[in-house]
Structure formats: C-alpha cells, structure tokens
C-alpha positions, 0 to 999 in steps of 0.5 A, spaced: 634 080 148 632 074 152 637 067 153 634 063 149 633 068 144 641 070 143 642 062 143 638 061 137 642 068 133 648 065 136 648 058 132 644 061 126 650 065 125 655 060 127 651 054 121 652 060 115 659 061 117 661 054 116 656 053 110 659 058 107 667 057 108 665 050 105 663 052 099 668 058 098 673 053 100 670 047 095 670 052 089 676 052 090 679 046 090 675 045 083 677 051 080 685 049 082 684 042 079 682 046 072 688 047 068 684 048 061 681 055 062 680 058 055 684 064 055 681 071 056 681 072 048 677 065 047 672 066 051 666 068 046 668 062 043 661 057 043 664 050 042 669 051 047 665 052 053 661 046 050 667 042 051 669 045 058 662 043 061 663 037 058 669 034 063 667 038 068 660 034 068 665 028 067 669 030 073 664 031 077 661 024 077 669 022 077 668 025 085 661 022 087 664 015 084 670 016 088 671 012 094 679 013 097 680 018 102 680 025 099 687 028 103 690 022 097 688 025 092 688 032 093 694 036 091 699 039 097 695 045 096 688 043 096 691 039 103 691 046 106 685 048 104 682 042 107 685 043 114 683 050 114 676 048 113 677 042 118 680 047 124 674 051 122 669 047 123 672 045 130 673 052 132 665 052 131 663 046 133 665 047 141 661 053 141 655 049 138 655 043 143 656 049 148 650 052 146 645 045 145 648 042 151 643 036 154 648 035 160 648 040 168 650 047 164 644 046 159 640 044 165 642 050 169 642 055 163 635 054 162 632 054 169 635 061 170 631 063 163 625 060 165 625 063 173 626 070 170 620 070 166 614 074 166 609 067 167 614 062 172 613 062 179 607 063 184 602 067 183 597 068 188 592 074 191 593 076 198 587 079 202 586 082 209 580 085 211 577 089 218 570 089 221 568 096 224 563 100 226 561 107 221 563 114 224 560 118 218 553 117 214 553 120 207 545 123 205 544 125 197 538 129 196 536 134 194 530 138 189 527 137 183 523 143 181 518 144 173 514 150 171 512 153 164 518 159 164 526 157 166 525 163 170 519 160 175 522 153 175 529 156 177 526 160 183 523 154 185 528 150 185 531 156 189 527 156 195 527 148 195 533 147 196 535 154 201 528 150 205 534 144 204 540 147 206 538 152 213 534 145 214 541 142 215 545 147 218 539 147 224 541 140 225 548 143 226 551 140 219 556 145 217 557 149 210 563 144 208 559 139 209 554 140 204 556 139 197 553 140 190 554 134 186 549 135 180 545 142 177 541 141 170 536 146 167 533 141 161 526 142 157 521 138 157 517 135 151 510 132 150 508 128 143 501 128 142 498 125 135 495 129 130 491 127 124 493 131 116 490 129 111 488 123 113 494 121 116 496 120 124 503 123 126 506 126 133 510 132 133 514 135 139 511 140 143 514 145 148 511 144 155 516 146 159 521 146 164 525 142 169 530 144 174 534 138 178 539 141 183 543 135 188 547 135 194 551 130 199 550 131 206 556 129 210 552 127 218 557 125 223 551 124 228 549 117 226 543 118 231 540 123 228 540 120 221 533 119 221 531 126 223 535 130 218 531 126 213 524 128 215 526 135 217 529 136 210 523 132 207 518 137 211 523 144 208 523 141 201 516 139 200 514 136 194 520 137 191 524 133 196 529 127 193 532 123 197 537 119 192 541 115 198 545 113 203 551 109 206 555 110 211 563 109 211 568 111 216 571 119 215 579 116 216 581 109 213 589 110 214 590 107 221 588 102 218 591 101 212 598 097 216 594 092 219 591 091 213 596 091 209 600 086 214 594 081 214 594 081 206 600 079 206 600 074 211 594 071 208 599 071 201 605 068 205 600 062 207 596 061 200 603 061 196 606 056 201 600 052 200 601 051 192 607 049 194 606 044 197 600 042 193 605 041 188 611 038 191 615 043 190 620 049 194 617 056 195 622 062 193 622 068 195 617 073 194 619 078 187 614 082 186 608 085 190 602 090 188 596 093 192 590 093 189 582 095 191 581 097 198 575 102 201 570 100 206 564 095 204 558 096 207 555 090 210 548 093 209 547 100 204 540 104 206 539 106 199 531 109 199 527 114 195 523 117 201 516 120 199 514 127 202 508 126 207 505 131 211 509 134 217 503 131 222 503 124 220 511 123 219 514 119 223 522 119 224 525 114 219 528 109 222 535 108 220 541 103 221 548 104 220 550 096 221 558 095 220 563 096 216 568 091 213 575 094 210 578 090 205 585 091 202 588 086 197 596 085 194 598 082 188 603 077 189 609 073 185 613 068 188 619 064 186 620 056 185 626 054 187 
C-alpha cells in the first residue's frame, strides 16, 4: 500500500470514529434527560408511547431554539460526557491536520511518493552502435524435387541435394557448417472443370508430389562466396534454390562492453539534455535495461539465382559491405 493510499484509510478511519463517539455519546445525554420511561410492564401500552413521542419531538425543537452554551444547561454528569467527546475530538484532530498538512512536512511527504512512483523522473532510450566489416556469410539453398511417386520424387531430392553438399565440401566448407533448416514431402493437386448434367464444377485431382529440403551454409571465406553459388547451382541443377544470403560477424562478444558503454553514455547526454530542457536537476539513475542488439547489415544480398548452363556462368559477383552493431538500454532517472 502506497502513502497516499495509507493517508486516505487513515483519516477515513479517524472521521468514522468521531462521528460515531458523537452519537453514542449524543444519545446519551437524551436518554439521561428522560425521567419518564414507562416501566417494562407498560410498554404494550399504545397512548403511552403516543404521549412519550410527543414531549420527546417538544424537547427536541426545545434544543435547536436554544441559544445558551450547552455546558449551562447540562447536568454535572452530561458535563463529563461533553468533555470525553471534546478530548476525543482533540486526540484526533492532531492526526488529521498531520495528515492534510498544506505547509513543508506536507510538501516533503508528497515529493518522496511522487519520486517513487513507477511514471516520475526521466525516461530515455540509450543506443550505442559499432561499424565493422563481416567475418562469416550465411548461404540458404537448398532443392526442390516433384514427380509422380513419393519414391521417385524423394530419390531425386536425394541426388540433388548430395550433388549440393560434396559441391560445398570441395569448397572446403565442413560438415558442422551446413545444417538442414527445412524438409517437407507434400502432394500436389490440379482442379480442372467438368461439366455433369449440364453443370460446370472443379474436382481435386492427384497430380503428384513435391519434395522440399533446405540448408544453410556458413562461409567463412567471403571471397569465395560468389563461387560456391555457381558450383552448388551447376551440382543441383534445375533443382537448385537459393533462398538468401547475409552476412554477420561469427563472434559479436567483444564488443558487447564497448557497446554497452556507448549506450549509456549516450543515455547520460540525453537525459541531461531533458533536464535542462525543463529546468530542473538530473538524479541519479535508477533503473537500466538492455535491449536489442545484433549486427545490421547495411546491404543484405537477398536473391533467387536461376540455374544456367555451366558454360554460359559467370562467377556471381557478391559483396559483403558493412556491418553495423547496435545495442540499446533502457533508462530512468531521478528528478531532483
């Protein structure tokens, strides 16, 4: 529970115990001034009550046309029933007034809430980021095979794809360094129209099958990019994919501290900026939180190569440009 929370639960407390001690203590003086209760065995009996409602509603207007200081007019013992209600309404009303103080305290006790809460202070986003050259290029391909039978269509998958991968390994890429990202073996359908009873309608036909298997490649000779694309292009044929290319650095953790310090730093300078922007003292920061991240590529090479005969290709011309490393922190500061 919060201060301003516990504040309010405080003086509404406080308001129902003085309301409720004025009237116990009210009914009691009433019932004191009585002298003419009807006794226990009476009190069945109608014009009694008729008559004590009467003088009770007579006193009553008595009262609000009254103008002397009540203490006057109270017996000795109402006195004390009067001074029990005056000391505690002054026990309580400290308290109050403590809690709804306009003056410092007040002010004080209401800055320290406000600083703690989850929307104050400064909030800014801190980013540091690092241009580099790329160590390692990433090659998705792989093949793409159909035929009538799952078994024919699957063998040529097969032949492709080894074609593929020795086409690689000459190229002195290493198992670990090709990884199946996608297989799938899915039928293929035709809907041609036909004509019943003079009606035109399509029905699904069987036509065959389809076998999809995908790779990546990781090429660590960024030279020899372009070449490994036409020589896995010339082993898989006409069933050759190649579904992208990017490039990235093999190890980003050195940089992560020089990162991380550039990210702050650049939070430090906006949030001062704020600061003075609105005319008032930066705090301390209390909160920080790292997000984002990874290498940008300032030039992706993202391309679909068609297949073409080994004597025509040419070795396709591939660039690795530059690298840009970002990293991003979260920030809150204090306002003073």
């Amino acid at each position: 529970m919060d201060k301003n929370t516990l504040k309010t639960v405080v003086a509404v407390v406080a308001l129902v115990v003085v309301v409720g001690a004025a009237t116990a203590i009210a009914t009691a003086l009433i019932i004191s001034e009585r002298d003419d209760w009807p006794d226990k065995d009476d009190w069945l009996d109608k014009d009694d009550w008729k008559v004590m409602e009467a003088e009770h509603m007579e006193s009553m207007e008595a009262v609000k046309s009254m103008g002397d200081d009540p203490y006057e007019k109270s017996a000795p013992g109402d006195l004390d029933e009067l001074d029990n209600l005056d000391a505690m309404i002054g026990s309580v009303a400290p308290l109050l007034g403590m809690l709804f103080e306009d003056g410092p305290d007040g002010e004080a006790m209401q800055s320290q809430t406000s600083s703690g809460s989850s929307e104050s202070g400064i909030w800014v986003t801190g980013e540091g980021s690092l241009t580099l050259e790329p160590d390692l290029a990433i090659l998705s391909l792989g093949v793409e095979a159909r035929g009538e039978t799952v078994s024919e269509t699957l063998a040529d998958a097969s032949t492709a794809m080894d074609a593929v991968v020795n086409a690689l390994s000459g190229r002195g890429i290493q198992d670990r360094d090709v990884q199946t990202q996608y297989f799938n073996i899915s039928p293929q359908y035709e809907y041609p129209e036909i004509v019943e009873s003079g009606t035109r309608t399509r029905t699904q036909v069987l036509v065959g099958y389809v076998v999809t298997n995908t790779v990546t490649a990781r090429i660590r000779d960024l030279d020899s990019v372009g070449a490994v694309i036409d020589e896995v292009a010339a082993a898989g044929g006409d069933a050759t994919r190649i579904d992208g290319l990017r490039f990235t650095v093999e190890d980003d953790s050195p940089y992560a501290v020089q990162l991380r310090k550039l990210a702050v730093d650049d939070a430090l300078t906006k949030a001062r900026h704020f600061a003075d922007l609105a005319g008032v003292t930066l705090g301390r920061m209390v909160f920080i939180s790292e997000s984002g991240g990874g290498p940008v590529a300032r030039s992706d090479s993202l391309f679909e190569y068609a297949a073409m005969p080994a004597a025509a290709a040419k070795v396709t011309s591939i660039s690795g440009g530059e690298l840009e490393l970002r990293l991003n922190v979260q920030t809150v500061f204090d306002i003073e």
